[in-house]
C-alpha positions in Angstrom: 113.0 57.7 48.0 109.8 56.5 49.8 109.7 53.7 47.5 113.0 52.5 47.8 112.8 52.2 51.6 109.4 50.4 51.6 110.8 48.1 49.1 114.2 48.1 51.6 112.1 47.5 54.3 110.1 44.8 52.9 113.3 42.7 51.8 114.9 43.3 54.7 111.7 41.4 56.4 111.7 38.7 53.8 115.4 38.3 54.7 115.2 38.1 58.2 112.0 35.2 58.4 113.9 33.5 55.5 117.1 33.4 57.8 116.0 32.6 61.5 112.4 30.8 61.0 114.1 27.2 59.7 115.8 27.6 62.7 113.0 27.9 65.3 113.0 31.6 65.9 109.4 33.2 65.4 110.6 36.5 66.5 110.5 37.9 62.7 106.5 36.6 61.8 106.0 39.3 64.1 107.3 42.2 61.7 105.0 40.6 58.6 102.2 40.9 60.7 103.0 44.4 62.3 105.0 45.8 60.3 103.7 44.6 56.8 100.0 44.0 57.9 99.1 46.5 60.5 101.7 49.3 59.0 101.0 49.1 55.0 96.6 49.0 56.2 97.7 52.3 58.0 100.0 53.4 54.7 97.3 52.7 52.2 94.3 54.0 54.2 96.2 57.4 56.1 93.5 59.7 55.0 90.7 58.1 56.2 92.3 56.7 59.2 93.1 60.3 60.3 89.9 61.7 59.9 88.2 58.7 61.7 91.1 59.4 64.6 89.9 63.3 64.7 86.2 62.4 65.2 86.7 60.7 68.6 85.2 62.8 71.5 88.3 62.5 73.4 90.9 65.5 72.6 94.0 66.4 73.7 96.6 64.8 75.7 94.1 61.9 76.4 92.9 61.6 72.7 97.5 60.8 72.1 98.4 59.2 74.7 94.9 56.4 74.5 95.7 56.2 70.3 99.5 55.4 71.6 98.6 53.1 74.4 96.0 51.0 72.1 98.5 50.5 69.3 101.7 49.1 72.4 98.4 46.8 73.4 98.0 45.4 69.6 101.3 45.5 68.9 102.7 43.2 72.2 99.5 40.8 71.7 100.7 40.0 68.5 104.3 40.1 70.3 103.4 37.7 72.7 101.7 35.2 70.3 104.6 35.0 67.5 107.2 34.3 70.6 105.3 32.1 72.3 104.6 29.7 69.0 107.6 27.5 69.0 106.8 26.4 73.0 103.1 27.0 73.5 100.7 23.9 74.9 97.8 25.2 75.1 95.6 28.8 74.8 96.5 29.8 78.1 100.5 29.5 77.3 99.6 32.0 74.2 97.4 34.4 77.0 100.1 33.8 79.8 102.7 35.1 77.1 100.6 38.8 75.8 100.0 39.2 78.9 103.8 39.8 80.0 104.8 41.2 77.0 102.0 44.0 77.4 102.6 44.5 81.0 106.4 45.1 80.0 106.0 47.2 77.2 103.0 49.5 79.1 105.7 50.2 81.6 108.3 51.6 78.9 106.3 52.9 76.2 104.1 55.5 77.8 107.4 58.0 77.7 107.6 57.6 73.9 104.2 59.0 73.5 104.5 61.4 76.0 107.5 62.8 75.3 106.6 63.7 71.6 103.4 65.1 73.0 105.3 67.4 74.6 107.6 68.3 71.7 104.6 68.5 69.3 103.4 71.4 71.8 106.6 73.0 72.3 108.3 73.0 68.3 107.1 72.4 65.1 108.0 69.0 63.9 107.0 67.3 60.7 105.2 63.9 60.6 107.8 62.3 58.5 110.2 63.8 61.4 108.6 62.3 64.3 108.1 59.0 62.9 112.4 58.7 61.9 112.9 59.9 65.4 110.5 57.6 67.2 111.9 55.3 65.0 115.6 55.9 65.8 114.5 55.6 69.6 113.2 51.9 68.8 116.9 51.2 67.9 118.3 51.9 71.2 115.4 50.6 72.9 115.6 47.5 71.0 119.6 47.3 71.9 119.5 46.3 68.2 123.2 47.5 68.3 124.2 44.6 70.4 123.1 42.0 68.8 126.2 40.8 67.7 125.7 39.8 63.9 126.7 42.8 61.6 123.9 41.3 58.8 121.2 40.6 61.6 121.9 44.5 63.1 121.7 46.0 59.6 118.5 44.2 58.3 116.6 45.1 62.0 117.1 48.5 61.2 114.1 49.5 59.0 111.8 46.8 60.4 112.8 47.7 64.0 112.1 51.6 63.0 108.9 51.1 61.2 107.7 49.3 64.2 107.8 52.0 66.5 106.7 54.4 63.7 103.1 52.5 63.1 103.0 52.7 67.1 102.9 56.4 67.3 101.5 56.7 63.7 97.3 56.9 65.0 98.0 59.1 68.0 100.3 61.4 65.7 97.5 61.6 63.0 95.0 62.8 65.7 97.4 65.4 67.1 95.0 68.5 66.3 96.5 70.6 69.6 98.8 73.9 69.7 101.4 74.4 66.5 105.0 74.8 68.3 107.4 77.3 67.8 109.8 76.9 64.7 113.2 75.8 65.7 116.3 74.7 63.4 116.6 71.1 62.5 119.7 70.2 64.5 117.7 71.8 67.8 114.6 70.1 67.2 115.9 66.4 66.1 118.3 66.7 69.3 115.4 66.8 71.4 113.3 64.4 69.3 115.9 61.8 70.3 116.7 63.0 73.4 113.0 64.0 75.5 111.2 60.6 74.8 114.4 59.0 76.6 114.2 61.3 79.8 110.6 60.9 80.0 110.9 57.1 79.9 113.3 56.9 82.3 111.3 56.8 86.1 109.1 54.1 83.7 112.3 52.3 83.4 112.9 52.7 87.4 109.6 51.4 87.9 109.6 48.8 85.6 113.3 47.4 86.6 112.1 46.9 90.4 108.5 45.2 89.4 110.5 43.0 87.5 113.6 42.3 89.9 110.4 41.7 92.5 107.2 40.0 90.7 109.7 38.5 87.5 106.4 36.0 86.7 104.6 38.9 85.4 107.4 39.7 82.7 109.1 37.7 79.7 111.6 35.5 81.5 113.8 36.5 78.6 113.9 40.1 79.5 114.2 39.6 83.0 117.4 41.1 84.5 120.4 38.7 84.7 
């Protein structure tokens, strides 16, 4: 089954740069270089990533939520470069562009991580687990549902998913802190879905008024219509 959805996953990638990129859009260089680049390095070298990961001096909450915040600061450079391509003029365009995309993203983000540190204290969740769930919440923060286009919705799906799972994949590798209580499935995946959304929601407050009030600082294409 693992094989079948990394091979899924990577023709679903092929698929969508194949579509979109003879028509301008960068958006889906950015899921070959995350997603096929960053994601398959962490696949192939789990073990020793993990074990570099536990070595750190920081521990703890601060040891998740850093490895979590590092990977949204890779992951929206590399954002901000592939959207930026088609229209960029210079360096600073490329800067100008990270720049918003990693402001934005530091202001949602931070409740993903968060909220599954506090579930990994709480209940006992696989890694497999938490990296489905985190990346079921990528779906809805994504809006991939609304994008119109049945094909385009169904081949986001394991791109968009495996995207949010290499995010939280260091910080959950390091996780070394209390073992949770056991729970049953349909208990525990309700939460796993449901608690990284109520944590991110005063980041969302905050974020929707910096952007209503200082919109230069954000992607003008996420700005609020």
């Amino acid at each position: 089954m693992k094989k079948i959805l990394i091979y899924l996953l990577v023709i679903s990638t092929i698929v969508i740069n194949a579509l979109l990129l003879p028509n301008g859009v960068t958006m889906p260089l950015y899921y070959i270089v995350w997603v096929l680049g960053v994601g398959w390095y962490l696949y192939k070298n789990y073990a020793r990533v993990e074990a570099l990961l536990r070595r750190l001096p920081i521990n703890g909450f601060f040891r998740f939520l850093i490895l979590g915040l590092t990977m949204v600061l890779f992951e929206e450079m590399i954002a901000g470069i592939v959207m930026k391509l088609p229209t960029a003029t210079s360096v600073a365009d490329i800067i100008l562009s990270m720049q918003r995309y990693i402001t934005m993203n530091f202001l949602i983000l931070p409740g993903l991580v968060i909220g599954w540190y506090i579930l990994l204290r709480l209940y006992q969740y696989s890694r497999v687990e938490v990296l489905v769930l985190s990346g079921l919440f990528g779906l809805f923060a994504e809006k991939v549902y609304s994008f119109g286009n049945p094909l385009l919705i169904g081949l986001l799906i394991l791109p968009t998913m495996a995207t949010y799972a290499v995010i939280m994949t260091p910080a959950l590798i390091s996780y070394n802190g209390k073992e949770g209580a056991p729970k049953n499935r349909v208990f525990r995946y309700v939460l796993g879905f449901v608690v990284p959304f109520i944590v991110t929601m005063p980041f969302i407050g905050i974020l929707t008024y910096l952007m209503t009030t200082y919109p230069m600082f954000f992607p003008p294409e996420h700005l609020p219509k």
